[in-house]
Residue frames as a rotation matrix with the C-alpha (Angstrom) as fourth column:
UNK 1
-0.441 -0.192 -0.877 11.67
-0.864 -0.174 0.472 23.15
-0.243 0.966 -0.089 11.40
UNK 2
0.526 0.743 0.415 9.35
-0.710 0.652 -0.266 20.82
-0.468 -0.155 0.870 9.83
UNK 3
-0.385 -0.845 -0.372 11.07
-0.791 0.095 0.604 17.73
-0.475 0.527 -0.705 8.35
UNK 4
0.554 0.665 -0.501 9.53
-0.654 0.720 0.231 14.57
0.514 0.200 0.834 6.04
UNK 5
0.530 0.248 0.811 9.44
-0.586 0.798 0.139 11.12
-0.613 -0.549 0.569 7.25
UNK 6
-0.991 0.125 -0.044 10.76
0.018 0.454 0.891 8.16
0.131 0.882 -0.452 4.60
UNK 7
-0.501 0.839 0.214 7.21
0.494 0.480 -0.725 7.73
-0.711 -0.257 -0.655 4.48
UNK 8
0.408 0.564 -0.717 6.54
0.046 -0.798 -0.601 10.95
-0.912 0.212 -0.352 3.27
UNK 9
0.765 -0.333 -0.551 9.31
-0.642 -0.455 -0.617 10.97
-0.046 0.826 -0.562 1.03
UNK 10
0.918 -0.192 0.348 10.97
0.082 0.948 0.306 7.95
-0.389 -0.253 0.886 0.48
UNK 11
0.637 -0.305 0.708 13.56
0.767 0.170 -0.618 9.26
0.068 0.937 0.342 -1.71
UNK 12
0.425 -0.396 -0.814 14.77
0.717 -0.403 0.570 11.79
-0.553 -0.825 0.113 0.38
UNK 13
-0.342 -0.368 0.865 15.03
0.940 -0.156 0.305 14.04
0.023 0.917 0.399 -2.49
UNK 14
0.150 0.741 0.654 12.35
0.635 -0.580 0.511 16.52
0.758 0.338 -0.558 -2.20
UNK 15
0.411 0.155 -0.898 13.04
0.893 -0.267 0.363 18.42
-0.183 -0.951 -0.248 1.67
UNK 16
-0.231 -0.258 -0.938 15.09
0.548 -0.831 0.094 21.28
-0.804 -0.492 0.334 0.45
UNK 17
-0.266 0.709 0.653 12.63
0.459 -0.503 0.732 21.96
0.847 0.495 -0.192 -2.67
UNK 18
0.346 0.934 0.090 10.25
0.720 -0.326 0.613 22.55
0.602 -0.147 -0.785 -0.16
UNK 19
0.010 -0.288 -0.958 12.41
0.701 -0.681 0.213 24.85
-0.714 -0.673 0.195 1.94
UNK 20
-0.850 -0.524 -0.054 13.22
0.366 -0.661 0.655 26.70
-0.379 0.537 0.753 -0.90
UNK 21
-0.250 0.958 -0.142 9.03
0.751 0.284 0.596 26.76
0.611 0.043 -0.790 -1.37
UNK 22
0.395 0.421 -0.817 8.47
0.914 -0.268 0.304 28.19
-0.090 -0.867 -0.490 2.15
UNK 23
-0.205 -0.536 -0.819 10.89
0.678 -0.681 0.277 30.71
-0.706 -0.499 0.503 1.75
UNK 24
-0.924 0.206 0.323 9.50
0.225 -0.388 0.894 31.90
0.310 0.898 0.312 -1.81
UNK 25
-0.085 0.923 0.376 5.91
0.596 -0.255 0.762 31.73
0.799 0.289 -0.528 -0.62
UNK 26
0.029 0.001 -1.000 7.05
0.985 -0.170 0.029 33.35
-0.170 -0.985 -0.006 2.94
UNK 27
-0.909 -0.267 -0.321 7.94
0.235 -0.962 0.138 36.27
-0.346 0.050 0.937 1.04
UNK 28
-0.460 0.854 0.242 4.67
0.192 -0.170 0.967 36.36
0.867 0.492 -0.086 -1.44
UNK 29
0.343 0.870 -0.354 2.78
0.528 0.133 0.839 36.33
0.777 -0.475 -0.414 2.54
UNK 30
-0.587 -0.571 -0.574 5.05
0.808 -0.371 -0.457 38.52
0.048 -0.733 0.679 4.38
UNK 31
-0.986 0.133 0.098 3.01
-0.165 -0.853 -0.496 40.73
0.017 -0.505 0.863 6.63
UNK 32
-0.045 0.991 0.126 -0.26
-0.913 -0.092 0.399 38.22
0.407 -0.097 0.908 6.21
UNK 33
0.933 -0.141 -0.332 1.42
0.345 0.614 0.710 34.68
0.104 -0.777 0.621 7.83
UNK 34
0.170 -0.981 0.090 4.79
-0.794 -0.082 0.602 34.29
-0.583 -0.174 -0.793 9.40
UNK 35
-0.405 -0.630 -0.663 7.06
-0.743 0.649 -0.164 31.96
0.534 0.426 -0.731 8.05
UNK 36
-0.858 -0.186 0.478 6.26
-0.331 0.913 -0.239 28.89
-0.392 -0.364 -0.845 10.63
UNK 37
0.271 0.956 -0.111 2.09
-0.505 0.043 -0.862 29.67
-0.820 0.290 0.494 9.13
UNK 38
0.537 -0.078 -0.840 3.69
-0.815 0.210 -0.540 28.99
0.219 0.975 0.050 5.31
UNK 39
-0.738 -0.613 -0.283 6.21
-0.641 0.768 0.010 25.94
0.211 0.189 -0.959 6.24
UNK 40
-0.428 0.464 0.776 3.34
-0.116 0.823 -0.556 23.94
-0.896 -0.328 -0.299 8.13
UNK 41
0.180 0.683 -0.708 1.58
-0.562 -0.519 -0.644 24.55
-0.807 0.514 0.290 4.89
UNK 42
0.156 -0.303 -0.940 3.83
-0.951 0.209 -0.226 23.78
0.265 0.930 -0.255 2.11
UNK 43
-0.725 -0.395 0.565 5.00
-0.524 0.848 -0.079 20.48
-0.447 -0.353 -0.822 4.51
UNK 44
-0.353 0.805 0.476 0.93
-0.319 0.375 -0.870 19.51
-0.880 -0.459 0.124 5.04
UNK 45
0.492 0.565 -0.662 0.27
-0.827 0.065 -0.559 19.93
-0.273 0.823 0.499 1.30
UNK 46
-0.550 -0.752 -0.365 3.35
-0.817 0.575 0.046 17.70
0.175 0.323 -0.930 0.27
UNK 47
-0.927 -0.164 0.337 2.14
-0.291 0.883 -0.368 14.98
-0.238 -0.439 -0.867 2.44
UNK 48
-0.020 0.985 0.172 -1.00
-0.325 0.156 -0.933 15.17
-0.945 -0.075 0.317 1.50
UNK 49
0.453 0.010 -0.891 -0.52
-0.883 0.147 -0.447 15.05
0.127 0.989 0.075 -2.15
UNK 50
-0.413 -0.908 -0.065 2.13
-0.896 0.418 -0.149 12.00
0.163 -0.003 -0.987 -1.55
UNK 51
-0.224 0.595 0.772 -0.62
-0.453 0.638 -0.623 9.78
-0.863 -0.489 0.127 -0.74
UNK 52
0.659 0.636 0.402 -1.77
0.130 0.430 -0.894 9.23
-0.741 0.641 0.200 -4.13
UNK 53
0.662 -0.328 -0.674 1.20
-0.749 -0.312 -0.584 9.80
-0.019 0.892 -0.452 -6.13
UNK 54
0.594 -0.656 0.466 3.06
0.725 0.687 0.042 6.71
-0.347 0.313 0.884 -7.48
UNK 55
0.269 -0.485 0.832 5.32
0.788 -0.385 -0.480 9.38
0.553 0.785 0.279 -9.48
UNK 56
0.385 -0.356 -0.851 7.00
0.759 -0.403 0.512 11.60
-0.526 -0.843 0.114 -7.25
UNK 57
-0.244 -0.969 0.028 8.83
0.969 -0.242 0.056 13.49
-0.048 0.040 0.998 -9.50
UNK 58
-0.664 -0.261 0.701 6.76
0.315 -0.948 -0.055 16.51
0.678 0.184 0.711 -9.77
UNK 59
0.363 0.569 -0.738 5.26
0.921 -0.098 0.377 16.71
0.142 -0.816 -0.560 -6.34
UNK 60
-0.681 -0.696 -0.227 7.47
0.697 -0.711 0.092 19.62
-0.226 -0.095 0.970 -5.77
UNK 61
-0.999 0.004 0.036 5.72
0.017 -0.824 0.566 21.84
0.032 0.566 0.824 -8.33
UNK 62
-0.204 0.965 0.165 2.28
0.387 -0.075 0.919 20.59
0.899 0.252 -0.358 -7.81
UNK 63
-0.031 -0.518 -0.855 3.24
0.994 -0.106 0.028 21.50
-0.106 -0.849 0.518 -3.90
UNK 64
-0.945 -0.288 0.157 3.75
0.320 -0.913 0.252 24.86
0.070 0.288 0.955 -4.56
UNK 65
-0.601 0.788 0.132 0.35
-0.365 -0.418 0.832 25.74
0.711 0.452 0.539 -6.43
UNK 66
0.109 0.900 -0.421 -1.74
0.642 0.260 0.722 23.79
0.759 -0.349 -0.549 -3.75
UNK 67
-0.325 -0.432 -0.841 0.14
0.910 -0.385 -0.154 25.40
-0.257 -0.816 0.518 -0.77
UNK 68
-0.861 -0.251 0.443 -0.17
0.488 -0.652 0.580 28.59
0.143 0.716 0.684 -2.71
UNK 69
-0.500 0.836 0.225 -3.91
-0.077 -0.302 0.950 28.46
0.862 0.458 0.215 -3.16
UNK 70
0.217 0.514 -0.830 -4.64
0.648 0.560 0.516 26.98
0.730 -0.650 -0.211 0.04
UNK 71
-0.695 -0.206 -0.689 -2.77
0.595 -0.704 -0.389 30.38
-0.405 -0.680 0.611 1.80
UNK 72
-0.913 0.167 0.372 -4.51
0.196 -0.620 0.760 32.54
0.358 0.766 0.534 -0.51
UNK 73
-0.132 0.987 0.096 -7.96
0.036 -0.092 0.995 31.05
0.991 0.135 -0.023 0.48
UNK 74
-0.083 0.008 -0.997 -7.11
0.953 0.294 -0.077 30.83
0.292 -0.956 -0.032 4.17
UNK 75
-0.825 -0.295 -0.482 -6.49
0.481 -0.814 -0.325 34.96
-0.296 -0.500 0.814 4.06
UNK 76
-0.483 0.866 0.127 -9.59
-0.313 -0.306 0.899 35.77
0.818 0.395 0.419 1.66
UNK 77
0.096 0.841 -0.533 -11.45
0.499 0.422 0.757 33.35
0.861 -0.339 -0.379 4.58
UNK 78
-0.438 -0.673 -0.596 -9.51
0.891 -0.237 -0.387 35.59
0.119 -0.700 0.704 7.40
UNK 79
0.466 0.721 -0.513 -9.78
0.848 -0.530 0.025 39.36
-0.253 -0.446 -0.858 5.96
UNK 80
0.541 -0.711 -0.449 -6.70
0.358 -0.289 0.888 39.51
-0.761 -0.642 0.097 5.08
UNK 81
-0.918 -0.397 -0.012 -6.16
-0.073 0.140 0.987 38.93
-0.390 0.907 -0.158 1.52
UNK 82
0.046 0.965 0.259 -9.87
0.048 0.257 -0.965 39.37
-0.998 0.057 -0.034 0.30
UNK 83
-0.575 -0.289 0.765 -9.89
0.787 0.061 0.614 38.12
-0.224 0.955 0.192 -3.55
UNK 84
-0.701 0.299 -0.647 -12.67
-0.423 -0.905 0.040 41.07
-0.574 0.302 0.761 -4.31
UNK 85
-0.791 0.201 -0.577 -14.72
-0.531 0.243 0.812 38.29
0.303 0.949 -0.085 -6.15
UNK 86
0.452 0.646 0.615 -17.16
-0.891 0.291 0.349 35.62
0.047 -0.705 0.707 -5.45
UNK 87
-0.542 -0.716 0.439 -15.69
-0.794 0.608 0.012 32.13
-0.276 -0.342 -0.898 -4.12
UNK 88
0.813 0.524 -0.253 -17.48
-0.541 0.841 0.003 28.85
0.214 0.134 0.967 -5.46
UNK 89
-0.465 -0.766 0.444 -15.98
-0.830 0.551 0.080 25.63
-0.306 -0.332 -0.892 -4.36
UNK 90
0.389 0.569 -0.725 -16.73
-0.753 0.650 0.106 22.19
0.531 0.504 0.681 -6.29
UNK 91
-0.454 -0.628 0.632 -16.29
-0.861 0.491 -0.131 19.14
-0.229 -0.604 -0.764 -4.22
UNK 92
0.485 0.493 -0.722 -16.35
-0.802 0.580 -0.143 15.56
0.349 0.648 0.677 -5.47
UNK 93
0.920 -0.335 0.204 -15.11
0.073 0.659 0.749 12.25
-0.385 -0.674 0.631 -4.34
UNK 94
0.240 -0.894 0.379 -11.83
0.883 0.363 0.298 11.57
-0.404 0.263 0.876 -6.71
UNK 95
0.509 -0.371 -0.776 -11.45
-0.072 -0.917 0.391 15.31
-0.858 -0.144 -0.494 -7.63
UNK 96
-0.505 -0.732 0.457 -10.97
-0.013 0.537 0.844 13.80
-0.863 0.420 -0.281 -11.08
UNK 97
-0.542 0.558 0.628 -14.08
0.754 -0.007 0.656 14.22
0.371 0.830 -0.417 -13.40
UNK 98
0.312 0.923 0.226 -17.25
0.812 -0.382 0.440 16.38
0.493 0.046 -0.869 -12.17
UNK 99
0.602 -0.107 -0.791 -15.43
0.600 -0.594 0.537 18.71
-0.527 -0.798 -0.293 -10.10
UNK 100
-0.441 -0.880 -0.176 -12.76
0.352 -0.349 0.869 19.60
-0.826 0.321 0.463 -12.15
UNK 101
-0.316 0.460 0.830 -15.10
0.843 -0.265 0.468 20.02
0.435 0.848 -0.303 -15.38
UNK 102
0.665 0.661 0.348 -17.48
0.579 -0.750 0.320 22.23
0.472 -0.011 -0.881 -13.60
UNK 103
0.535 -0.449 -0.716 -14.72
0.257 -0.721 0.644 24.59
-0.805 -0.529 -0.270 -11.76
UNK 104
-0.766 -0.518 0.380 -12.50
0.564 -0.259 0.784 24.62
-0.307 0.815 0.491 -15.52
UNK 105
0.138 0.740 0.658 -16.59
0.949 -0.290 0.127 25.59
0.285 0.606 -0.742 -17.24
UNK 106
0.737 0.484 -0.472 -17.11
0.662 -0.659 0.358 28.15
-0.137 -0.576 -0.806 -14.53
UNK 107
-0.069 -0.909 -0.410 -13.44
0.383 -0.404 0.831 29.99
-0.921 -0.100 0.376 -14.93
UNK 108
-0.650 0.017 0.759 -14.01
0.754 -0.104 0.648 29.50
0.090 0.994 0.054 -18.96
UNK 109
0.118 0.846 0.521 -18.07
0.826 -0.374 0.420 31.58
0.550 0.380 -0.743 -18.46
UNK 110
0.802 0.022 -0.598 -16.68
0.525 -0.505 0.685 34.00
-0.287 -0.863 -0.416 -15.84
UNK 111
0.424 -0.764 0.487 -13.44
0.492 -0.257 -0.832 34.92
0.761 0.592 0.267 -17.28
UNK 112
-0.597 -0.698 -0.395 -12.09
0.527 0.030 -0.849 35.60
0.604 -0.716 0.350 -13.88
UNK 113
-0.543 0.260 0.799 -14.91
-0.464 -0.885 -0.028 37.52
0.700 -0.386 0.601 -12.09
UNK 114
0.886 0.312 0.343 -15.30
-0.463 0.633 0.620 34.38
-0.024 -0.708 0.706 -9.86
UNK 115
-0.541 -0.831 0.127 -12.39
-0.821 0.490 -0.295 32.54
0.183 -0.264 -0.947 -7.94
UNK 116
0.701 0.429 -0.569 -12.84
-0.625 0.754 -0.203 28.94
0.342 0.498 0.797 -8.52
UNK 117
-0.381 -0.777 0.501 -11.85
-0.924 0.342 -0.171 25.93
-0.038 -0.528 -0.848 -6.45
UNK 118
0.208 0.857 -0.471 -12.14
-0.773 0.439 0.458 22.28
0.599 0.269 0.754 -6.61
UNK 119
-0.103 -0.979 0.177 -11.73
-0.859 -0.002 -0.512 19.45
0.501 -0.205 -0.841 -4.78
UNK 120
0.020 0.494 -0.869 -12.16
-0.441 0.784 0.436 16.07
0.897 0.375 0.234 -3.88
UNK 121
0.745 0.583 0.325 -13.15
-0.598 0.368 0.712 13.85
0.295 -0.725 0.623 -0.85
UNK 122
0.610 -0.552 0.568 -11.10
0.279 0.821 0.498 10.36
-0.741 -0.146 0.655 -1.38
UNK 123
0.656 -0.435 -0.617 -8.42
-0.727 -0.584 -0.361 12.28
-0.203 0.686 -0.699 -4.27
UNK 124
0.945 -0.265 0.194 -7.04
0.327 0.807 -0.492 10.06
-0.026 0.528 0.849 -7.05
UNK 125
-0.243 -0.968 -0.056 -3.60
0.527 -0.180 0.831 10.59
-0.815 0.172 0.554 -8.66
UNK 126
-0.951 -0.198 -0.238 -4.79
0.001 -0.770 0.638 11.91
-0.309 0.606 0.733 -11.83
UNK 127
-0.556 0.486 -0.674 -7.30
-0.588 -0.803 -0.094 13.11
-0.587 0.344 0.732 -14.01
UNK 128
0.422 0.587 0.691 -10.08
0.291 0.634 -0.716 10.91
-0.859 0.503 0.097 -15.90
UNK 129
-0.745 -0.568 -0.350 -8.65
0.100 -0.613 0.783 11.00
-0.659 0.549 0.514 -19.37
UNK 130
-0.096 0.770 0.631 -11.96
0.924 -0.167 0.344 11.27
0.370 0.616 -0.695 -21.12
UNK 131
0.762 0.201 -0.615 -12.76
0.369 -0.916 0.158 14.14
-0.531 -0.348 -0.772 -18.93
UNK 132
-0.420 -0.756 -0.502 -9.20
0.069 -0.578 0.813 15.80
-0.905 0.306 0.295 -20.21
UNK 133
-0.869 0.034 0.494 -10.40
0.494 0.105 0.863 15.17
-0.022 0.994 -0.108 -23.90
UNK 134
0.036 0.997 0.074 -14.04
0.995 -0.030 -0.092 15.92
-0.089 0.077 -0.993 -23.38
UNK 135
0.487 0.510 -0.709 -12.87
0.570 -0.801 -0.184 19.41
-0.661 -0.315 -0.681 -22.28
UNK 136
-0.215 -0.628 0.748 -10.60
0.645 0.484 0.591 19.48
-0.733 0.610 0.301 -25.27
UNK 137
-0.589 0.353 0.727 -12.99
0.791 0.438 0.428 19.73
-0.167 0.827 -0.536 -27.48
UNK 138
0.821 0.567 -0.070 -14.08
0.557 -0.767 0.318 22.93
0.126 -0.300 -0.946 -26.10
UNK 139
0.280 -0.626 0.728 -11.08
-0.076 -0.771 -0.633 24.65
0.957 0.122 -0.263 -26.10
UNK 140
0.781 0.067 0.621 -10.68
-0.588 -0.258 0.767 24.27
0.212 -0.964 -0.162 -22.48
UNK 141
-0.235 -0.844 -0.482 -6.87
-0.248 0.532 -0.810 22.54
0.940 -0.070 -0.334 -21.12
UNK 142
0.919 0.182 0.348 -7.19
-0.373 0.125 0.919 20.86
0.124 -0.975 0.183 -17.99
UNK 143
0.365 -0.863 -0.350 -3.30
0.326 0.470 -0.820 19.54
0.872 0.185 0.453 -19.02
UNK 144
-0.380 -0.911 0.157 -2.03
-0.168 -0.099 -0.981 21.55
0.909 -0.400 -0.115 -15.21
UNK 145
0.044 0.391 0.919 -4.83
-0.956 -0.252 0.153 20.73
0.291 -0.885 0.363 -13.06
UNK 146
-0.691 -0.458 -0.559 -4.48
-0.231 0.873 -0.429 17.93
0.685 -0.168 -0.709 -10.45
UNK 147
0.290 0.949 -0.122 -6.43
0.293 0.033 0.956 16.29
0.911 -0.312 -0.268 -8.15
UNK 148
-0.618 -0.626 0.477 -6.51
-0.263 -0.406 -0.875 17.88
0.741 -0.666 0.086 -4.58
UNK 149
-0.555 0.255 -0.792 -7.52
0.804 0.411 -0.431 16.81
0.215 -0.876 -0.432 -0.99
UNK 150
0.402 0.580 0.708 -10.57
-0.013 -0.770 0.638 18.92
0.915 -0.266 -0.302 0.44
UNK 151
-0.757 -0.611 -0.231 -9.05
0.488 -0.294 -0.822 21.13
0.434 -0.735 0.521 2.93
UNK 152
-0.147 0.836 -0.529 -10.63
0.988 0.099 -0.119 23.33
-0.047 -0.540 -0.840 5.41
UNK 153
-0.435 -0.429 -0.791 -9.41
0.330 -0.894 0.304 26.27
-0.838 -0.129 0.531 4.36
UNK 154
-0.987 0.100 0.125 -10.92
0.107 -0.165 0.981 26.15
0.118 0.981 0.152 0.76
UNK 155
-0.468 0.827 -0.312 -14.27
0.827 0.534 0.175 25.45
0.311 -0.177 -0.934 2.52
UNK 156
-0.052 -0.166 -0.985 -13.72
0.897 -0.442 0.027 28.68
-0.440 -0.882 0.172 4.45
UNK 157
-0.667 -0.076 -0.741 -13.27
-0.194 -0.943 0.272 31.51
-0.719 0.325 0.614 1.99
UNK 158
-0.842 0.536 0.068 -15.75
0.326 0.404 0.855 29.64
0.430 0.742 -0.515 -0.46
UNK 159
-0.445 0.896 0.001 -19.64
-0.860 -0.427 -0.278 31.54
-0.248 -0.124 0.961 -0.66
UNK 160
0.419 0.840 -0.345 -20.82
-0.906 0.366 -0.210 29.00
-0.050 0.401 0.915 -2.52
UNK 161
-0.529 -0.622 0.577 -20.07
-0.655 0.732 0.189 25.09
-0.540 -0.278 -0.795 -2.06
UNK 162
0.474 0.736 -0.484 -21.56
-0.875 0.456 -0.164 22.74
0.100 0.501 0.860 -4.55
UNK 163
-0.619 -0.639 0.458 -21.01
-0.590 0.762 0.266 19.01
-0.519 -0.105 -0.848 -4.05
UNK 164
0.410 0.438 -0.800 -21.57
-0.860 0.479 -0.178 15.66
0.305 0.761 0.573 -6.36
UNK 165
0.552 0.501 -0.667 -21.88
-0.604 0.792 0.094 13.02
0.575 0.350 0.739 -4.84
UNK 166
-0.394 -0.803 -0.447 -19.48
0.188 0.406 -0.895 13.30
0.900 -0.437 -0.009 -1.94
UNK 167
0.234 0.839 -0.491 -22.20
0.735 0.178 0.655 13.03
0.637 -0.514 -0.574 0.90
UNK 168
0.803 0.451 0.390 -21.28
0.101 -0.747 0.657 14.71
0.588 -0.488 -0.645 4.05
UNK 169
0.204 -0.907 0.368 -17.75
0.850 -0.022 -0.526 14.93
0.486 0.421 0.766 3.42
UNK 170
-0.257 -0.543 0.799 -18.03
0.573 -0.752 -0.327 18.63
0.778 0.374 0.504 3.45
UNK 171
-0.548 -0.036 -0.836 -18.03
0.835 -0.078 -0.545 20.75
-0.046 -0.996 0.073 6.59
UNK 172
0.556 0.799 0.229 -21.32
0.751 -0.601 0.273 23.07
0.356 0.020 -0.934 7.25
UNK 173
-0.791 -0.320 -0.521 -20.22
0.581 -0.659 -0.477 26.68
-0.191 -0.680 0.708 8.21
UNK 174
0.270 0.861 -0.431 -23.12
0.674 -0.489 -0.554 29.44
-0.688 -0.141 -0.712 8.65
UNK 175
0.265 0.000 -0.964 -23.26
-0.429 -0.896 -0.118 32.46
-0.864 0.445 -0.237 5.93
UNK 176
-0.794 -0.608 0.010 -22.40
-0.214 0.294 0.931 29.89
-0.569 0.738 -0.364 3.16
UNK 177
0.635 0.656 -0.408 -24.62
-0.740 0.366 -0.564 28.47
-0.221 0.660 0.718 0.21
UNK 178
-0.653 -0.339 0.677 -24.17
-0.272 0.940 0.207 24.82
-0.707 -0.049 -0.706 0.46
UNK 179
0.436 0.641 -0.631 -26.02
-0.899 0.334 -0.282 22.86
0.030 0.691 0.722 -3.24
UNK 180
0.076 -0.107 0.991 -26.00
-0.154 0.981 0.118 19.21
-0.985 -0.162 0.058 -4.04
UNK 181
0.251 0.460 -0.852 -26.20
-0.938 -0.104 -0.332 18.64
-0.241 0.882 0.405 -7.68
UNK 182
0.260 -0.163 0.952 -26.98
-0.015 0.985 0.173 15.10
-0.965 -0.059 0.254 -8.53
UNK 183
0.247 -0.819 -0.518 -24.23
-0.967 -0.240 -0.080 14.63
-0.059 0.521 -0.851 -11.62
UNK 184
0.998 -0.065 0.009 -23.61
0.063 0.990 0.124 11.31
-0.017 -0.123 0.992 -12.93
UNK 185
0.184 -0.977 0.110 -19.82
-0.033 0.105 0.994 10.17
-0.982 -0.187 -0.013 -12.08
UNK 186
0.440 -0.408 -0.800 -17.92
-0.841 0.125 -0.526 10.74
0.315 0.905 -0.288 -15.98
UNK 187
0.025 -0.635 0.772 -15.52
-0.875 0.360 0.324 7.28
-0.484 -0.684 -0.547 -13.95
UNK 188
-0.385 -0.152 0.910 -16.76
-0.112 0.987 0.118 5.01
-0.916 -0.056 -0.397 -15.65
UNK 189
0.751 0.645 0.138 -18.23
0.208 -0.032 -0.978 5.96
-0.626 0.763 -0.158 -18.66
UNK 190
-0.153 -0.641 0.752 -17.08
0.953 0.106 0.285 6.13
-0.262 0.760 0.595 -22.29
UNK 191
-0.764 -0.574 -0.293 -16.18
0.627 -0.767 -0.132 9.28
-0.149 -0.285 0.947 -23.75
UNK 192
-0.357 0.911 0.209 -19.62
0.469 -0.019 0.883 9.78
0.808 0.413 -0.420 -25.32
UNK 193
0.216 0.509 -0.833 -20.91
0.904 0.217 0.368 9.57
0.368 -0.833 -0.414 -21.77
UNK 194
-0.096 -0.325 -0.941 -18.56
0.816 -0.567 0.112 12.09
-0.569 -0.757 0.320 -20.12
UNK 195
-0.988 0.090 0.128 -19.22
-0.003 -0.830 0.557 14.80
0.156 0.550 0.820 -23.22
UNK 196
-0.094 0.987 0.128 -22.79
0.551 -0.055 0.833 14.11
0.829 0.148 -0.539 -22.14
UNK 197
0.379 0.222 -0.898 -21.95
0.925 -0.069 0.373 14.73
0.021 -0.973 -0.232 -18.32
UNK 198
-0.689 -0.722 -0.057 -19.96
0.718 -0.692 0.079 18.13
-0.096 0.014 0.995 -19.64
UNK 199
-0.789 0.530 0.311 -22.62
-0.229 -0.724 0.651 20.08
0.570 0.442 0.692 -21.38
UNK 200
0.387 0.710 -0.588 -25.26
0.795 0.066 0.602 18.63
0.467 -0.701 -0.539 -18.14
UNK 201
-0.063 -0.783 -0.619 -22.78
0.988 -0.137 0.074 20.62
-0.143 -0.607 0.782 -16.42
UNK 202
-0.893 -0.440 -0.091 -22.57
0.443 -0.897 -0.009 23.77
-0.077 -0.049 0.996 -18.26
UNK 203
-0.304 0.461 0.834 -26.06
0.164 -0.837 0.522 24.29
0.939 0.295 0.179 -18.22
UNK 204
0.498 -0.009 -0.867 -25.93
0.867 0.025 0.497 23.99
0.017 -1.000 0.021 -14.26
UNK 205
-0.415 -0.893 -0.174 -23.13
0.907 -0.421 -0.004 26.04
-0.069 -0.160 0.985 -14.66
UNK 206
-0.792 0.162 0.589 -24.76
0.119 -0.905 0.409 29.37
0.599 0.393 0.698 -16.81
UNK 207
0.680 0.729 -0.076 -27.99
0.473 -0.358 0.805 29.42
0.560 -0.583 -0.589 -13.90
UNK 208
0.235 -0.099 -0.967 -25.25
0.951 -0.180 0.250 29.53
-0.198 -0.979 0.052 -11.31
UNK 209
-0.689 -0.701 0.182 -23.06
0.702 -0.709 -0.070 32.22
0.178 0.080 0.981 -13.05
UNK 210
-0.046 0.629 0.776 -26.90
0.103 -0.769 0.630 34.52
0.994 0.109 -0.029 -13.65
UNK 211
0.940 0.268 -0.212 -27.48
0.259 -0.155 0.953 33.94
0.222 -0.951 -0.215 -9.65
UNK 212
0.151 -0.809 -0.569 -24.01
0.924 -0.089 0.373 35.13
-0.352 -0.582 0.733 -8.79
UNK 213
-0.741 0.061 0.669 -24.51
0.358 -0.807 0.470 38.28
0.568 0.588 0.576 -11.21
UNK 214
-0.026 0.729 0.684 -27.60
-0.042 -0.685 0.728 39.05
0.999 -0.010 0.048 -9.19
């Protein structure tokens, strides 16, 4: 049985959430992992996320959804669970501005007929608020998305991998489509800036969607 460090969880608060986690997502994967496949999971995500959170209190719930997605894309990358779509994967350093725009655009111009992942090299704690506003303004909430550690598993069921600006971060596998797109960082810029670095985006965005249509 996996258990946390104080390290992990100083507060000693959080260990039978996540049991209560494993056993919810053990059932959602019963007959594609076992149980020990979904606890190492929900544990790994925890700790991972815990790195960058000063605020603990909803690690739990963000825990869940990464663990979640990260089984999801391990079985699509398997055979097991195949989403029936194409996979794009954005990867940025802080998983906090360019990545997260262009994987919210792509979801918004697709309307689900692409699964959409992002994720981030050196992940922050949160979200750029310009970026949150910028996409605002478009109708678009980014109010539940968080940043997330690039796993290998997201890398895996992903066709298409586009990074910005997180060199060679991202692990090569054959049969993929691997782009660069050079994207200024929204990090430092005023909001002006990052409503400029949105709409660079979507028109990156509306080639890829026509090449995935054909």
């Amino acid at each position: 049985m996996s258990t946390l460090s104080p390290a992990d969880d100083p507060t000693g608060t959080h260990e039978h959430v996540l049991h209560r986690i494993c056993d919810e997502l053990a059932a959602s994967f019963n007959g594609v992992f076992g149980p020990e496949m979904v606890e190492r999971y929900v544990f790994e995500s925890y700790t991972a996320l815990a790195r960058t959170a000063k605020i603990k209190t909803y690690l739990p719930i963000i825990t869940r959804r990464f663990a979640r997605d990260r089984l999801n894309a391990l079985a699509h990358a398997q055979g097991k669970r195949p989403s029936g779509v194409p996979e794009v994967l954005f990867v940025c350093v802080q998983n906090a501005g360019r990545s997260q725009m262009a994987a919210a655009l792509l979801k918004d111009l697709t309307q689900g007929a692409v699964n959409v992942r992002s994720a981030g090299s050196m992940p922050v704690e949160h979200l750029d608020e310009n970026v949150v506003t910028a996409m605002s303004e478009i109708g678009i909430s980014l109010g539940e998305e968080f940043p997330k550690p690039l796993t290998d598993d997201v890398v895996r069921a992903a066709d298409v991998v586009i990074t910005m600006g997180c060199g060679d971060t991202c692990p090569i596998y054959p049969g993929k489509k691997y782009e660069d797109w050079h994207i200024s960082d929204p990090a430092t810029m005023d909001l002006d800036g990052v409503r400029g670095v949105r709409d660079a985006l979507r028109a990156r965005l509306e080639g890829l969607v026509s090449q995935l249509a054909s």
